[in-house]
N, CA, C and O of each residue as an XYZ file, in Angstrom:
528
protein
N     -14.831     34.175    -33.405
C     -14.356     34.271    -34.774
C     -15.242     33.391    -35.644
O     -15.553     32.234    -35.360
N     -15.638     34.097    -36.800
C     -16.118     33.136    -37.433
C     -15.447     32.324    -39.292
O     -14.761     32.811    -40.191
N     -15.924     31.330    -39.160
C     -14.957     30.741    -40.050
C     -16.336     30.683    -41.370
O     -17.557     30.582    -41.252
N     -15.611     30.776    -42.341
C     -16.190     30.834    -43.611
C     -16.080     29.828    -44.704
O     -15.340     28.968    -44.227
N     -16.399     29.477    -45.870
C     -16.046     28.434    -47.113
C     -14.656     28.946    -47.224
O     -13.671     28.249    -46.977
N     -14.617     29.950    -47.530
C     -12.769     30.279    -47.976
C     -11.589     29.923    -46.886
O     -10.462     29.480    -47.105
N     -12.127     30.214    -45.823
C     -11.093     29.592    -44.670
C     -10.739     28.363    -44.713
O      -9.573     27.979    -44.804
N     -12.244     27.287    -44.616
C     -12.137     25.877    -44.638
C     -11.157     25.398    -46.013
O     -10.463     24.391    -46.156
N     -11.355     26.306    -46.742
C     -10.929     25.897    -47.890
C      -9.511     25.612    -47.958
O      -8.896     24.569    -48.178
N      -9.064     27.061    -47.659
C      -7.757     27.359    -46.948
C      -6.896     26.294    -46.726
O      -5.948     25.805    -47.341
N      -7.892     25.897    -44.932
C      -6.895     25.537    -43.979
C      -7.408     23.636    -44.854
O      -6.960     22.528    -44.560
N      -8.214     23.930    -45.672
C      -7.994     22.084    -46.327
C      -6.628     21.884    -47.345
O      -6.001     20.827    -47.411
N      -6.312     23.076    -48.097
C      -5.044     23.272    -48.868
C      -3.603     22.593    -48.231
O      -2.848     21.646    -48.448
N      -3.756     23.728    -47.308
C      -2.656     23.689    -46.231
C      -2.206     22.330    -45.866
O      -1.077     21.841    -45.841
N      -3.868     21.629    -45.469
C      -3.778     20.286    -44.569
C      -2.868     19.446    -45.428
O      -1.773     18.994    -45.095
N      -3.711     19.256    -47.004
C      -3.478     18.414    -48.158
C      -2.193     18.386    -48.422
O      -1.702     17.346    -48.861
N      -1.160     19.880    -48.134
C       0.423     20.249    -48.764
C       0.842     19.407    -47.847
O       1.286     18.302    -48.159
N       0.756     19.815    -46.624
C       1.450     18.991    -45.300
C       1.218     17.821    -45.105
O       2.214     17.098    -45.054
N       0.140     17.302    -44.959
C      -0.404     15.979    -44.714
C      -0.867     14.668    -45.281
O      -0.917     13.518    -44.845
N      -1.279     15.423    -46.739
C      -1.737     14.144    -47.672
C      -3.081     14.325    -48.161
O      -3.621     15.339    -47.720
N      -3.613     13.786    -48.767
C      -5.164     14.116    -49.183
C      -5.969     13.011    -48.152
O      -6.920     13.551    -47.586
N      -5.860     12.203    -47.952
C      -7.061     11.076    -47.066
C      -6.878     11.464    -45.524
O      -7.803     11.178    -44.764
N      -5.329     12.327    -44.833
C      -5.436     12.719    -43.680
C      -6.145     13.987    -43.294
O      -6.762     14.362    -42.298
N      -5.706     14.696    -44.889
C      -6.649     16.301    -44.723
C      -8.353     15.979    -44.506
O      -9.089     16.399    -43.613
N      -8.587     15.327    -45.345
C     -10.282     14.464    -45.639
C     -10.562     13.911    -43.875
O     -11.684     14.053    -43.387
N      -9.504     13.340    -43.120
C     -10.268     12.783    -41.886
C     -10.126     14.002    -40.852
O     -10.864     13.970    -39.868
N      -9.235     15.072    -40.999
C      -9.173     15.638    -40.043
C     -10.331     16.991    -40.548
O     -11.028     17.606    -39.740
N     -10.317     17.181    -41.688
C     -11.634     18.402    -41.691
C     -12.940     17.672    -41.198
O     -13.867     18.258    -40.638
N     -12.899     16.155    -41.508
C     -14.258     15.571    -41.028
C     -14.641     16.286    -40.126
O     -15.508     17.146    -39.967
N     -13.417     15.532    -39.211
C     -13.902     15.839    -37.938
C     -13.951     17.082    -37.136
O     -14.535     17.215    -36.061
N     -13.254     17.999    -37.795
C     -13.222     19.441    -37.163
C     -14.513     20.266    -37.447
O     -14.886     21.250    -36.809
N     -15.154     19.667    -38.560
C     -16.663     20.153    -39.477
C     -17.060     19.327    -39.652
O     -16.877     18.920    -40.799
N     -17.995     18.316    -38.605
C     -19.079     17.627    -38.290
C     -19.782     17.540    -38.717
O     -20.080     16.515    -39.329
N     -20.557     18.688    -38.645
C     -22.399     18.773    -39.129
C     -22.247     19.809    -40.536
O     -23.310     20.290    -40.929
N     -21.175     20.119    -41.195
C     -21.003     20.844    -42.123
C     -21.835     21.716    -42.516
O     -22.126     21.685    -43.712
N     -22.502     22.804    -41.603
C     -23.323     23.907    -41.709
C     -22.780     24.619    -42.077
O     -23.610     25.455    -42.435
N     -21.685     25.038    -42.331
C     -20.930     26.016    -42.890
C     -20.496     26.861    -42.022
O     -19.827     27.742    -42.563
N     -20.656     27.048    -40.104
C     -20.332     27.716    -39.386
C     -18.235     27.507    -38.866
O     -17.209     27.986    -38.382
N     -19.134     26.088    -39.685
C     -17.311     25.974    -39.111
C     -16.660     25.310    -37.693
O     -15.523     24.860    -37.544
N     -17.949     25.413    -36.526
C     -18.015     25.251    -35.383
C     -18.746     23.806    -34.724
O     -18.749     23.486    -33.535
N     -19.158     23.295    -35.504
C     -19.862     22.190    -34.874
C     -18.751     21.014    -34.832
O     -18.800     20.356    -33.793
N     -18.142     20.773    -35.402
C     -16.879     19.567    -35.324
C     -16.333     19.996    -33.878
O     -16.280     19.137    -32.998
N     -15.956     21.219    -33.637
C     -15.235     21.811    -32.330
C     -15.854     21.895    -31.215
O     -15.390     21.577    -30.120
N     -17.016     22.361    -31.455
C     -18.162     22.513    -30.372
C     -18.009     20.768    -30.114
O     -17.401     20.509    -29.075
N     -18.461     19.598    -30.887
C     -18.170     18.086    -30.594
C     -17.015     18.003    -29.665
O     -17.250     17.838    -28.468
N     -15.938     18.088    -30.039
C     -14.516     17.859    -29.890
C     -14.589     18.436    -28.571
O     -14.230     17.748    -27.616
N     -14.966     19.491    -28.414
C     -14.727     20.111    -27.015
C     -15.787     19.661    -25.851
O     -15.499     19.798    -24.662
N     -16.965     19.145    -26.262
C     -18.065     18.816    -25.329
C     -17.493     16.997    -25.135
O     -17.924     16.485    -24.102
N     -16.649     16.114    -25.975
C     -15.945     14.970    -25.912
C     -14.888     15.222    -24.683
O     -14.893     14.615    -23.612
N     -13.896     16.352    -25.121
C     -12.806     16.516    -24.315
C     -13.479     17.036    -22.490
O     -13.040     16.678    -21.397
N     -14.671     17.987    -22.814
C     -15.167     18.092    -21.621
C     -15.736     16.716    -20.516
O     -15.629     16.565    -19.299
N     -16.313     15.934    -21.514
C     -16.847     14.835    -20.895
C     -15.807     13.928    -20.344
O     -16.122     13.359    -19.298
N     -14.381     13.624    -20.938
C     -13.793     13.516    -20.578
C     -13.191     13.528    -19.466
O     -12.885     12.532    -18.810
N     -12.959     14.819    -19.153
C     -12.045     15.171    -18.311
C     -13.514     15.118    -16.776
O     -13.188     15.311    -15.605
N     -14.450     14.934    -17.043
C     -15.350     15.209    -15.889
C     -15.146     13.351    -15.423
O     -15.176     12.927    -14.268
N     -14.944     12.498    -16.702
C     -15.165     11.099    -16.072
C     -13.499     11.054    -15.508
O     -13.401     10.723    -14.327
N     -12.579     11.263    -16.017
C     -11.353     11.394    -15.295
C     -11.007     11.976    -13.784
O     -10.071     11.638    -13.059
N     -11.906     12.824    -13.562
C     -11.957     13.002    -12.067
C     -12.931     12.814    -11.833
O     -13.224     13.712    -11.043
N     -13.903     12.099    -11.996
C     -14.633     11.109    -10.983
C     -13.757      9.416    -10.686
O     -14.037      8.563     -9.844
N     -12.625      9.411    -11.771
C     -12.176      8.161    -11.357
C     -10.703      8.241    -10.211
O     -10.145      7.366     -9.550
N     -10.398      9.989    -10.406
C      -9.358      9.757    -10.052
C      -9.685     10.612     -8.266
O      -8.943     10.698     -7.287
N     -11.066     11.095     -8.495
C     -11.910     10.876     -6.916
C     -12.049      9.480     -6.185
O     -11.691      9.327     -5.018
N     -12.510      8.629     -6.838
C     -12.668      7.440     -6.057
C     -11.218      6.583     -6.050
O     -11.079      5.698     -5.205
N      -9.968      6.911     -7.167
C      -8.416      6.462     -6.559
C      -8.553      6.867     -5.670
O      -8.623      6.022     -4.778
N      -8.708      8.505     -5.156
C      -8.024      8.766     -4.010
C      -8.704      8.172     -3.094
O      -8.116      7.514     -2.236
N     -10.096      8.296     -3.104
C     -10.783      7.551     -1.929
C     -10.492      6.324     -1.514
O     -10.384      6.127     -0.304
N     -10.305      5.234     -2.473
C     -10.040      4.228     -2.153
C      -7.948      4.219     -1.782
O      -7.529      3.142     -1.356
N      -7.236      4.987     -1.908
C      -6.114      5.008     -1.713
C      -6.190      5.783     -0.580
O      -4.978      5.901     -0.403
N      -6.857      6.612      0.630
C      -7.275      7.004      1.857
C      -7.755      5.634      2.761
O      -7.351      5.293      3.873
N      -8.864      4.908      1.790
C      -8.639      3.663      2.721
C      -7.955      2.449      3.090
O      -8.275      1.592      3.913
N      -6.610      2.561      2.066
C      -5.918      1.399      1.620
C      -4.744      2.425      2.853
O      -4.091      1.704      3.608
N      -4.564      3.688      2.983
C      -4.065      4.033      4.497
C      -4.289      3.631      5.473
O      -3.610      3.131      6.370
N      -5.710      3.929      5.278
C      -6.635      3.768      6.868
C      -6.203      2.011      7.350
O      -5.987      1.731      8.529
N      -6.152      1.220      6.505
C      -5.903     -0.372      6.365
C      -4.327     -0.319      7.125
O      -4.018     -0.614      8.279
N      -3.629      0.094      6.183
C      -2.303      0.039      6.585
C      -1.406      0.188      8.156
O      -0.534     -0.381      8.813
N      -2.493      1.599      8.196
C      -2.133      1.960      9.377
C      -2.968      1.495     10.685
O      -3.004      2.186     11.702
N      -3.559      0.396     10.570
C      -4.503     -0.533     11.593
C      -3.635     -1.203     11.540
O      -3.135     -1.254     12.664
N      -2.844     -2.096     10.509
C      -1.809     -2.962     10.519
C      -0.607     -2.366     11.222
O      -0.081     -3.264     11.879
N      -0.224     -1.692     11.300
C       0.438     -0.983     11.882
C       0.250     -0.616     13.331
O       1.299     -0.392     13.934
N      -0.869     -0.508     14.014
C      -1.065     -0.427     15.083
C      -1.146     -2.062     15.723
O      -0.451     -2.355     16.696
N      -1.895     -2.893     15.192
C      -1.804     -4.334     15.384
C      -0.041     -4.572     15.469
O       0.527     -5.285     16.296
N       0.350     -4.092     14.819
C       2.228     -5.068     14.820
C       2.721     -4.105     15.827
O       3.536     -4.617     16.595
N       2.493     -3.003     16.021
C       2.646     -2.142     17.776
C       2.382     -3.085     18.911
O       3.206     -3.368     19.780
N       1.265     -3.505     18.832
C       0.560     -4.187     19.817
C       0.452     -5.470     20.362
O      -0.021     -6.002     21.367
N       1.303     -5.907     18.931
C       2.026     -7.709     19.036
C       3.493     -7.437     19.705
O       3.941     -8.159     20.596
N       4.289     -6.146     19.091
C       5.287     -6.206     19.386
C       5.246     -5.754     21.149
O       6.309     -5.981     21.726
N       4.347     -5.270     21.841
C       4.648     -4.833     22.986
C       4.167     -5.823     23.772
O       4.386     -5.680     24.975
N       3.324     -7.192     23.288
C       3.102     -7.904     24.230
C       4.204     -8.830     24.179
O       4.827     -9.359     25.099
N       4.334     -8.933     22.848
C       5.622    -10.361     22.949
C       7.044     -9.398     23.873
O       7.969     -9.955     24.463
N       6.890     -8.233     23.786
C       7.786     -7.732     24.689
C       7.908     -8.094     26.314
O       8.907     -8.333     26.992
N       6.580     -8.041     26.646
C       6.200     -8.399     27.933
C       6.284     -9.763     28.305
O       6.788    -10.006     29.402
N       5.753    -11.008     27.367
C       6.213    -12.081     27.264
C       7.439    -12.599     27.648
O       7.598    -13.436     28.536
N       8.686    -11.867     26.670
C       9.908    -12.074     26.758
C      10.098    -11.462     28.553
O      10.587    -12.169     29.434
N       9.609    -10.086     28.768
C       9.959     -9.978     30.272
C       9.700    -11.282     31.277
O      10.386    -11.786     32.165
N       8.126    -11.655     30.611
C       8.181    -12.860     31.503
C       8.575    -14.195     31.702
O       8.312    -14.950     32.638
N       9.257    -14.380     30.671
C       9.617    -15.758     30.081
C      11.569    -15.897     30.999
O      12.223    -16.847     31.427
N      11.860    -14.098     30.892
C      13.106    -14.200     31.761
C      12.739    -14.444     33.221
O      13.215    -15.400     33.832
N      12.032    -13.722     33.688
C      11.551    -14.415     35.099
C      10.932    -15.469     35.427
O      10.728    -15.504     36.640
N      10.464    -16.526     34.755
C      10.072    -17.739     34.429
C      11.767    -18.161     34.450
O      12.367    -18.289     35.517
N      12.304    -18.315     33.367
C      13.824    -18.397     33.802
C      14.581    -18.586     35.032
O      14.904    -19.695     35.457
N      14.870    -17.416     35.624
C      15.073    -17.043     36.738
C      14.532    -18.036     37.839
O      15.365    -18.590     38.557
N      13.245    -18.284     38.011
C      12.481    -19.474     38.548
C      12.973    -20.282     38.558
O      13.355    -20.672     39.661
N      13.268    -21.004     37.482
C      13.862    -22.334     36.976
C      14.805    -22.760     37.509
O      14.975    -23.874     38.005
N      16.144    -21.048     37.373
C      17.357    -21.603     37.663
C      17.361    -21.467     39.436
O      18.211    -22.113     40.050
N      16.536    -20.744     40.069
C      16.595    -20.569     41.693
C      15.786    -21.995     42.260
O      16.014    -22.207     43.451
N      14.916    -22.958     41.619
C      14.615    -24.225     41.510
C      15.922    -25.332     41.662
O      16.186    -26.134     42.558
N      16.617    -25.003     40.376
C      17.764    -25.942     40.254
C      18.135    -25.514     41.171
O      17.756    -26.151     42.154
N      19.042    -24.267     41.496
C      19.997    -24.398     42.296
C      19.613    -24.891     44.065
O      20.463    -25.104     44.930
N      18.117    -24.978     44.237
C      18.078    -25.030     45.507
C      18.003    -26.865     45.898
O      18.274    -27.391     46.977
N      17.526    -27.561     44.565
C      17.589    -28.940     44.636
C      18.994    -29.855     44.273
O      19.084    -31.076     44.405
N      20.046    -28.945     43.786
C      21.138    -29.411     43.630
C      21.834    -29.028     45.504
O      22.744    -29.620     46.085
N      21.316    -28.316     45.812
C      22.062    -27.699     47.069
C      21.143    -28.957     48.295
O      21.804    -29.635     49.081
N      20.206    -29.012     48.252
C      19.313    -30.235     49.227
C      20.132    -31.741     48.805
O      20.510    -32.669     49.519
N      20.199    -31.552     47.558
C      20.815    -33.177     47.235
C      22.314    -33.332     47.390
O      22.914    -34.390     47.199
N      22.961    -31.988     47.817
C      24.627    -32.340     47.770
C      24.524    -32.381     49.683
O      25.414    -33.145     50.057
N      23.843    -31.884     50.752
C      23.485    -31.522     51.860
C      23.016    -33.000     52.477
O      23.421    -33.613     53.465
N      22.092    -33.286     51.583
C      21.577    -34.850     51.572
C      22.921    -35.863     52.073
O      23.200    -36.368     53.160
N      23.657    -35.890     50.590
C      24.623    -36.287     50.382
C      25.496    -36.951     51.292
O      25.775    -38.092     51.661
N      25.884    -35.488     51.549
C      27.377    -35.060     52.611
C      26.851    -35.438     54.094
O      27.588    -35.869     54.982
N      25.376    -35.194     54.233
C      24.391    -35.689     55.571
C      25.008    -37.332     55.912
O      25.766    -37.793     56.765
N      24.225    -37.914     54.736
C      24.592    -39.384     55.210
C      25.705    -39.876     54.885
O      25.645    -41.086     55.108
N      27.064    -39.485     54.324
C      28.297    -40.078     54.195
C      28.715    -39.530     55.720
O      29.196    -40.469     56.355
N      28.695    -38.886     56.124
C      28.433    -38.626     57.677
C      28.125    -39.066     58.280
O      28.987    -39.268     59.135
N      26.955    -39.610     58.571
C      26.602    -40.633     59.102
C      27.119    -42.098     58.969
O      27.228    -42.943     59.858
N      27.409    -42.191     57.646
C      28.103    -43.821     57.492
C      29.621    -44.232     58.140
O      30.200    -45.216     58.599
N      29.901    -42.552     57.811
C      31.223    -42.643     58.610
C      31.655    -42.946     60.435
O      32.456    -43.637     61.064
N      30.506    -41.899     60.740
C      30.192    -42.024     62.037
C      30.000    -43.046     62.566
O      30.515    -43.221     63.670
N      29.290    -43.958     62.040
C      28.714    -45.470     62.279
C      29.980    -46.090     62.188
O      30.412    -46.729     63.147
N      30.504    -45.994     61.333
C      31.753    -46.803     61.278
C      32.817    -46.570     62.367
O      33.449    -47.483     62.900
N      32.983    -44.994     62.702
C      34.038    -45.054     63.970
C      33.317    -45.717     65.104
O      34.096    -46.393     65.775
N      31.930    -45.745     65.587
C      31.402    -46.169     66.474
C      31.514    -47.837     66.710
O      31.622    -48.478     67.756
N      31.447    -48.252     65.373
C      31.644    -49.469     65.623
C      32.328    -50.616     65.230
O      32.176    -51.668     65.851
């Protein structure tokens, strides 16, 4: 489509009823740039801006994702590490009960020598005594 003096003219009327005179003035600026009279160069701008745009917006929101793929990749190493703490301290704890276990088959066999002990020589003292 092409736009003409009478159009611009037009749609500057329009702007001025609705909008005001200094908002109509900034927005034809910019819609008619190079004011060749095609009508198209403010837009052709506007659209090669909005294009550029949107090309730097996904190059940034390429390298979010990339860097939010490795902030996974991170996570889930942490995640395998706290697997791998949790299954040894698991094993730990297995061994720490049989370590235990040790302990108490220790006690009980030196409480059992020392009551044996014991009962040994009050036995004997006694004995001695009927003897003599």
């Amino acid at each position: 489509m092409t736009v003409d003096a009478e159009d611009r003219r037009q749609l500057r009327e329009q702007l001025e009823a609705t909008l005001g005179e200094h908002p109509a003035d900034v927005l034809m600026e910019q819609l008619f740039v190079d004011g060749d009279g095609d009508g198209g160069g403010g837009v052709a701008v506007l659209r090669s801006d909005i294009a550029d745009l949107a090309a730097r917006m996904d190059r940034r929101f390429d390298l979010l994702e990339r860097r939010m793929d490795g902030l996974d990749q991170h996570v889930d190493r942490i995640r395998e590490r706290m697997d791998w703490s949790d299954t040894r301290l698991g094993r730990l704890e297995t061994g720490q009960v049989t370590a235990d276990d040790r302990i108490h088959a220790v006690w009980r066999a030196m409480v059992t020598g020392f009551l044996m002990t014991a009962f040994s020589s009050w036995g004997l003292v006694l004995a001695g005594m009927a003897i003599g």
